[in-house]
C-alpha positions in Angstrom: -60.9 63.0 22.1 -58.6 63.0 24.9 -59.1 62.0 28.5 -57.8 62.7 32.1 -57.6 60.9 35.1 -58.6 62.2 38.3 -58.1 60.8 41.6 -60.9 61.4 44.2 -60.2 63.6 47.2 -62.1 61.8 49.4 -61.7 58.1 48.7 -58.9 58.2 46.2 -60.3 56.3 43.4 -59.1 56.9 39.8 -61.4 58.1 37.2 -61.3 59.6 33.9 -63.4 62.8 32.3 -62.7 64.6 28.6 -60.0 67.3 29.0 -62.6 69.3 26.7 -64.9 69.3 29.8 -62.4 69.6 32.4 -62.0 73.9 32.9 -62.3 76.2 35.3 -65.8 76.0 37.1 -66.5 72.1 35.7 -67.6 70.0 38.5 -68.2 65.9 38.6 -69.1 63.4 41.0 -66.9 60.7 42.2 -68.6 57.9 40.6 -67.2 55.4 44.0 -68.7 57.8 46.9 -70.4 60.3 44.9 -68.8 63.1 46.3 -68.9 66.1 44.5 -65.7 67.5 42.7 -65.6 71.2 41.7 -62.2 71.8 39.3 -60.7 75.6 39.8 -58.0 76.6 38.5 -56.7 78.0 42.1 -57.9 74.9 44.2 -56.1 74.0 47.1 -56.4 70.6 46.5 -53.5 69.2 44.8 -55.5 66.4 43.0 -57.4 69.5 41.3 -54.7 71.4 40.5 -52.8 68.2 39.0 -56.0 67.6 37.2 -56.6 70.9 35.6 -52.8 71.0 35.1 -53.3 67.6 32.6 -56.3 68.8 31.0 -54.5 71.9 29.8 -52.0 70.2 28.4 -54.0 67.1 26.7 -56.9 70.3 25.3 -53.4 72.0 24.1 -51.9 69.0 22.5 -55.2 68.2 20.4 -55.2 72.0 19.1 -51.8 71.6 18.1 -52.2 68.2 16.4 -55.4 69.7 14.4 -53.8 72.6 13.2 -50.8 70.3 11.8 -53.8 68.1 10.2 -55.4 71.1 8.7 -52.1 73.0 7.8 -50.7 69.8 6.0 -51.1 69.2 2.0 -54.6 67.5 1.3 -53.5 63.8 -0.5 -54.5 64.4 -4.5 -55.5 61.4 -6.3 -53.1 61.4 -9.3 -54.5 59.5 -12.2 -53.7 59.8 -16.1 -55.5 61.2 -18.6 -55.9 58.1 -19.7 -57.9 57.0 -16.5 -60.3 59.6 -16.1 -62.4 59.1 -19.6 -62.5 55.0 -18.3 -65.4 53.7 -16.3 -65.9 50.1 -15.2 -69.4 49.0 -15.4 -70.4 46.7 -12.7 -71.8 43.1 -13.4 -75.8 44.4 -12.6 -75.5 46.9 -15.4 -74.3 44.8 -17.7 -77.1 42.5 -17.0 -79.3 45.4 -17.8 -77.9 46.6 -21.5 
């Protein structure tokens, strides 16, 4: 889960929101003044636009990084032959035989 910071347009505090949430049409209140932020993608305000501009990136950069997870070799636990047939009975169920 990736975060971005936003900066209030009205009283210019620094917050953060999930990039997941942060699209076109999203909107959040300032949690300082409680003003109401609405995030479009052709916003005038530059704060927005910097905003939605981040959360593209971050929501693009966790897409990427889970294809590479899901595309890469699952790890194989490599044991003998030998191994496999062996089981190590723990100190309770030898108590019980």
């Amino acid at each position: 889960m990736s975060f971005v910071q936003i900066q209030c347009t009205r009283c210019k505090t620094v917050f953060r929101d999930r990039a997941g949430r942060l699209q076109d049409g999203h909107s959040r209140q300032c949690p300082s003044c409680e003003v109401v932020l609405f995030f479009a993608e052709d916003s005038p305000n530059p704060q927005v636009k910097q905003a939605m501009k981040r959360a593209r990136k971050a929501r693009k950069e966790q897409r990427e990084a889970e294809m590479a997870r899901m595309s890469a070799p699952q790890p194989r636990a490599n044991f003998s032959r030998a191994h496999t047939g062996r089981i190590q009975l723990s100190s309770e169920d030898d108590e019980e035989a």
